[in-house]
N, C-alpha and C positions, 0 to 999 in steps of 0.2 A: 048222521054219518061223520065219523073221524077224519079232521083233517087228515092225520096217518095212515089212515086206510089204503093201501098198495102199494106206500109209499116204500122206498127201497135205502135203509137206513144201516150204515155201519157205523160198529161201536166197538171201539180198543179200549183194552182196559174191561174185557165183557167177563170175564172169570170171577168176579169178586165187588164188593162196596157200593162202589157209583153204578161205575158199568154195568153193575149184574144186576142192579134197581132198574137202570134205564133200560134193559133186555124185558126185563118183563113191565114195563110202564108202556113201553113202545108197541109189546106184544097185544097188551089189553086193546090198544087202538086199531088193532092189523095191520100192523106195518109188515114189510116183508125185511130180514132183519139178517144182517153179517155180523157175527159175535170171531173177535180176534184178541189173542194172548196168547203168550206162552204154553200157558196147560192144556193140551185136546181136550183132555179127560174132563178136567173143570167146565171148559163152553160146553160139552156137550152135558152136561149135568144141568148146567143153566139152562140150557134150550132146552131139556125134559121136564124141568119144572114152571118152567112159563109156557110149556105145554104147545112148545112151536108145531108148525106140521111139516112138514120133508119138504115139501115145496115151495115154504116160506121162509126157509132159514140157510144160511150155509156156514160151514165152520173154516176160516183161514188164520188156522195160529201159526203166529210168529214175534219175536223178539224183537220189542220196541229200540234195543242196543243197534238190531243191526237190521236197518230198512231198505239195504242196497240193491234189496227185490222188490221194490214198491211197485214198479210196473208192471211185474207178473204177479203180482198179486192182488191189484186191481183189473186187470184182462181177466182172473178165476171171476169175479164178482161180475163185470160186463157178461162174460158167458155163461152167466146163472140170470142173471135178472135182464140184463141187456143196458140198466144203466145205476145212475147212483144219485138219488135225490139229497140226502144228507150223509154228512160225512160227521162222526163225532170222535173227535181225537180226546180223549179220557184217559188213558193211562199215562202213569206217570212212575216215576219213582223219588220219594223226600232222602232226607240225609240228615244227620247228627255228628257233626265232625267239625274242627275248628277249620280256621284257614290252614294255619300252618301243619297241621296233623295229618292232612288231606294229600293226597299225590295227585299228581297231574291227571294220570290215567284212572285214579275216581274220577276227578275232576270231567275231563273228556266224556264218560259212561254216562254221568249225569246230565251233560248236554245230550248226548244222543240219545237217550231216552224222553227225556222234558225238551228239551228244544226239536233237535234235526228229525226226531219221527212222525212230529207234527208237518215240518216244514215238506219232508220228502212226499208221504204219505199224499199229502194234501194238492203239492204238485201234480202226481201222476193220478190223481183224480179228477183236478180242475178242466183239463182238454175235454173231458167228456161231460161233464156240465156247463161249460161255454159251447159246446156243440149243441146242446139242447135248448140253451139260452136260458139255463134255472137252475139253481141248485143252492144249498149250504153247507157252509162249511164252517163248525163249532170248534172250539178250542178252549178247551178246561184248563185256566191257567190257576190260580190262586190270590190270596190276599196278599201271598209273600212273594207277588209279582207287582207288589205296586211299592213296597217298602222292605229291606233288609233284616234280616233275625237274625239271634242266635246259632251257633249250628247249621245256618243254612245257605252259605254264600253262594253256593254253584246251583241249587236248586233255586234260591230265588232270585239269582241271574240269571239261569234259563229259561223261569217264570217272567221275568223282564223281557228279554228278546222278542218272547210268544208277541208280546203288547208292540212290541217295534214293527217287526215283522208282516202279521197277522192285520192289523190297522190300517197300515202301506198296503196291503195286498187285497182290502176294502175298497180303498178307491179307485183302485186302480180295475177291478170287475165290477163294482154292484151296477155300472152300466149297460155291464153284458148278462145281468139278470142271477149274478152271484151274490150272495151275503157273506157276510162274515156274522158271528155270535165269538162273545168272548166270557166265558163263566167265570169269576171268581171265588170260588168257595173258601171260606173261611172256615173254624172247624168241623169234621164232619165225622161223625163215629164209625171209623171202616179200619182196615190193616193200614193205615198209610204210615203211621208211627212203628208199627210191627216188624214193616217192611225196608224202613228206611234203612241206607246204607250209612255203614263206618267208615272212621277212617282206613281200617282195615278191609274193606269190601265185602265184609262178612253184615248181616242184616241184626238190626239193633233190636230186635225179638222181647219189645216193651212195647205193652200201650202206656202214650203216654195220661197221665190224671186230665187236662183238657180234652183230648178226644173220646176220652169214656163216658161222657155226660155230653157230649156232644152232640146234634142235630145228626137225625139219623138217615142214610143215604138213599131210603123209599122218598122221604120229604124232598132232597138235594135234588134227586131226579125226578121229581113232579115241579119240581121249581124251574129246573132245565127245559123240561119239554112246555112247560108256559111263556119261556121268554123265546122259544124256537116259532112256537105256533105267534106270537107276538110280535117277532119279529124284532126285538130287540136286537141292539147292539153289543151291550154290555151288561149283565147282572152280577149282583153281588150274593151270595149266597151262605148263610150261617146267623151267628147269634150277636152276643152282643157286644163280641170281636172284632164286629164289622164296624163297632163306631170308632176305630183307631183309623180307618180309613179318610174317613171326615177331619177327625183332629190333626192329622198329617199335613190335608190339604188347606184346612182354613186357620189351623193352631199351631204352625211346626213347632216353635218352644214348647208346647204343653207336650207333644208329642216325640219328642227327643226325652223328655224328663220321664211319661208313663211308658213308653220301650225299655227303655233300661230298667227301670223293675219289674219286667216280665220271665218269669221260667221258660229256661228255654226247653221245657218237656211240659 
């Protein structure tokens, strides 16, 4: 029997890469499954090919930009299933833009899709999992939430926050029988370079040469649902990009010196 088995799972970011690995990783287990983004057309394509069944599935798409309906959009998922065992906040959007190139209002967008849709979302979910006295709550943050890139100042300061945030908001329930999980994935072969935003807001429509050979998002999300059933805190997820993480923490000089000769594509 599947730990997932009835279990009542939503998943942002479900149209594509991660998300649409975890739709049907989840599915294999019989989870009963919320798939949210932007595209109706996309989740529901998702959930035909992970072969959902009408009664295990619901579609709530909406724009990680603007989550100022988080509460009525968690009440549609309450009066489908009656509750919400895990929560997987997975969508995201990256960026390719210096500081200075960048406008405030990229700036802003990039928060409220990587940071506040996490933060909102997760609020107006939490009352009804401390009302049952159980629940998770995951957050796909990245590597380049733990150290600075090229191109990537507002993504991987809102990758930062998730860590501030999300940690504080650990101890302060796993009392009342909440978790936190915090993924890190390092590269992973999906649109996220595809998609990432410009300086101009217009999307940077390259993959970049490290995410093409990259670890591929069936493995990312058989990784994810091991450290949920595990019950981990933290996992790191990717190749052997992930040892810049270590160097950071136990080598900062070595680590200042191999950053700077990294492509920032």
């Amino acid at each position: 029997m599947s730990a997932l088995k009835n279990k009542v799972v939503w998943i942002t970011g479900a149209s594509s890469g991660i998300g649409e690995s975890l739709v049907h990783e989840c599915a294999k287990q019989g989870a009963k499954i919320i798939l949210s983004a932007r595209r109706e057309a996309e989740l529901l394509r998702v959930a035909n090919e992970a072969k959902l069944q009408e009664n295990n599935f619901l579609i709530v798409p909406f724009d990680l930009a603007d989550t100022s309906r988080a509460g009525e959009l968690v009440l549609q998922v309450i009066n489908k299933f009656s509750s919400i065992d895990i929560l997987i906040n997975n969508g995201g959007q990256s960026q390719r833009s210096t500081v200075m190139e960048t406008s405030t209002d990229t700036e802003r967008r990039l928060f409220e899709i990587n940071y506040f849709s996490g933060v909102n979302l997760s609020k107006a979910v939490l009352p009804f999992m401390l009302e049952k006295g159980k629940g998770k709550i995951v957050v796909v943050s990245s590597i380049a939430g733990k150290f600075g890139f090229y191109l990537r100042s507002s993504y991987s300061a809102a990758k930062h926050a998730l860590h501030g945030y999300f940690e504080s908001l650990r101890l302060e329930v796993e009392k009342q029988g909440v978790s936190v999980l915090m993924v890190c994935p390092g590269k992973i072969k999906t649109n996220v370079s595809i998609n990432a935003i410009l300086a101009s807001g217009m999307s940077h429509n390259q993959m970049d040469e490290s995410h093409e050979t990259a670890m591929g998002p069936e493995a990312c999300a058989q990784q994810i649902l091991k450290g949920i059933l595990s019950d981990k805190e933290e996992i790191f997820i990717g190749g052997k990009e992930l040892l810049i993480v270590k160097i950071k923490r136990f080598l900062p000089s070595l680590f200042s010196k191999i950053i700077r000769k990294q492509s920032p594509y």
